[in-house]
N, C-alpha and C positions, 0 to 999 in steps of 0.2 A: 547423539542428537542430530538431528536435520535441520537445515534451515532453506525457505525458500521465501524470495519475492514474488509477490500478487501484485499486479498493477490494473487500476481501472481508472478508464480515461470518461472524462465528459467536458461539455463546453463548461469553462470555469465557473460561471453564474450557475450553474445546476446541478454543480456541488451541492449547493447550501443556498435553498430556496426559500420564499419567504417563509415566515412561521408558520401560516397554513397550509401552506403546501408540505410542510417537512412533518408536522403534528398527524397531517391527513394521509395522503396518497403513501408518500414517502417511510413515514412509519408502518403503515399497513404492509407494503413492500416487504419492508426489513423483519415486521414480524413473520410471515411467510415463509420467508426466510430464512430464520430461527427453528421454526417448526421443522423444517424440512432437515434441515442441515445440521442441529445442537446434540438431535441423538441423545437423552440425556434426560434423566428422572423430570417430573413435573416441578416437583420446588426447585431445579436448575433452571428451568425454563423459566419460571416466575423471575428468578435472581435476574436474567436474561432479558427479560420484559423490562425490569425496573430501570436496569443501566441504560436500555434500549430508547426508555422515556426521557431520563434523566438527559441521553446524548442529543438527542432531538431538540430539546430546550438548551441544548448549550449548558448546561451546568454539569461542567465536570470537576470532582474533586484536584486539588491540586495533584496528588499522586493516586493512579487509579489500579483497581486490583484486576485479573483478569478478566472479568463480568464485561467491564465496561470495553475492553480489547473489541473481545467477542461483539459486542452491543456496535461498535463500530465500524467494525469490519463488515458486519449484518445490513448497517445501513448503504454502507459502498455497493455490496454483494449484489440485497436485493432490488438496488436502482442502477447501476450502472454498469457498462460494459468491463467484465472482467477479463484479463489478459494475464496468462500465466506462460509466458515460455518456457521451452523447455529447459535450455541452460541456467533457470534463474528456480529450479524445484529441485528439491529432495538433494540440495549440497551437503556435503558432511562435514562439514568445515565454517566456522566463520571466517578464516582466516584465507578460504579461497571465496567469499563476499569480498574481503577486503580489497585483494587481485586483484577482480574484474573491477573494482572500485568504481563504481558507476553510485552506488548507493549512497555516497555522500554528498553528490548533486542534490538530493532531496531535502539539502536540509539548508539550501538557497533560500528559497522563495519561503514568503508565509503564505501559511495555507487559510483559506477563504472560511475555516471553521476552525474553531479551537479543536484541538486531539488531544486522545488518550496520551499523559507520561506517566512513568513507574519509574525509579528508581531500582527496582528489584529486579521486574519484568524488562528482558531483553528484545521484547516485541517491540518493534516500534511502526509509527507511520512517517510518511515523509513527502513532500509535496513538490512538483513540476508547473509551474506554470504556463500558459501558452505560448506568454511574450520570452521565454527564458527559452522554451521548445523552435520558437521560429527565429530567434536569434541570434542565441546563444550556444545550441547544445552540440553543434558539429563540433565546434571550437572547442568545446569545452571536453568531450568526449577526446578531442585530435592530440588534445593535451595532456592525458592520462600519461600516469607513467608506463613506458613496458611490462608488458605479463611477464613474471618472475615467479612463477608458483613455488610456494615452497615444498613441495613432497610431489610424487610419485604420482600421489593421487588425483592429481589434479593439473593435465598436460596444460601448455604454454598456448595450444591451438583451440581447448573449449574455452579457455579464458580469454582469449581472443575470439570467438566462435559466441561466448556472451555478451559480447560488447556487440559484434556485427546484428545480434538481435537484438540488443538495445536501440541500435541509430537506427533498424530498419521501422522499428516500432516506431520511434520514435518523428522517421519521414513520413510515415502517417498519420500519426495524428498532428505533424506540422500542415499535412496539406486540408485536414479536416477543422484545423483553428482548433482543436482541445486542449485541454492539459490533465496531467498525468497523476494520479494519488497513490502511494506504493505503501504498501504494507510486507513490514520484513518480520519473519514468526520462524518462531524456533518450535519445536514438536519431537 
């Protein structure tokens, strides 16, 4: 298995905009999106469409199945600026997410819309806020424990080498006022 963070930044109000703005543009967006990027029989696409509706209204079941992951992620994808660096793709390990441990930050702030959770599914979302980005996250980054990778596989310097593009990312979108939405997906 692999695991990588996706992160996409926007000014925190456009997250999650009003109803009509999220029903119209915004879903149009995400479905686009979907088409492009699902790859995947026509009744997956529908499945896809449904959770994609369903996430737009905010009505998510309390535990959600993959569908709704996807439907989420779709709506991040096809509205906002996506950031994938490279130290944060194609890890082999959960256990070097742990490391760099920066991914627990995201589970500070509440996020400005309800998200996908599963019990089953190991995917999650996890949310940065502006005021946490311009106040807080040097600190909180300076304060991590040392990189102590456990194996071979995964030197002391990319784990420190993921963090220095977390904070670089991170001084940008402090100087643009954004905040930050990460999504962590296993594959």
């Amino acid at each position: 298995m692999l695991y990588s963070i996706t992160f996409f930044a926007a000014n925190e109000e456009d997250f999650w905009p009003d109803a009509k703005k999220r029903k119209g543009i915004c879903y149009q967006k995400a479905v686009k999106y979907l088409k492009k990027n699902l790859g995947a029989p026509k009744e997956n696409f529908a499945t896809a469409q449904v959770a994609l509706e369903q996430f737009v209204e905010g009505k998510l079941p309390r535990t959600c199945g993959p569908e709704m992951f996807d439907a989420a992620f779709a709506y991040l994808a096809g509205n906002f600026e996506m950031i994938t660096p490279g130290a944060f793709q194609d890890i082999n390990s959960i256990l070097h997410i742990d490391e760099i441990a920066v991914w627990p930050l995201f589970h500070r702030d509440k996020p400005p819309f309800k998200l996908p959770r599963s019990k089953q599914n190991v995917n999650e979302f996890g949310f940065l806020s502006r005021r946490t980005i311009e106040e807080k996250i040097a600190d909180l980054v300076s304060n991590l424990p040392d990189c102590k990778p456990p194996g071979v596989a995964f030197a002391r310097n990319e784990c420190q080498q993921a963090r220095n593009q977390f904070m670089e990312m991170c001084t940008s979108l402090k100087l643009d006022g954004l905040a930050l939405m990460g999504y962590l997906s296993i594959w």
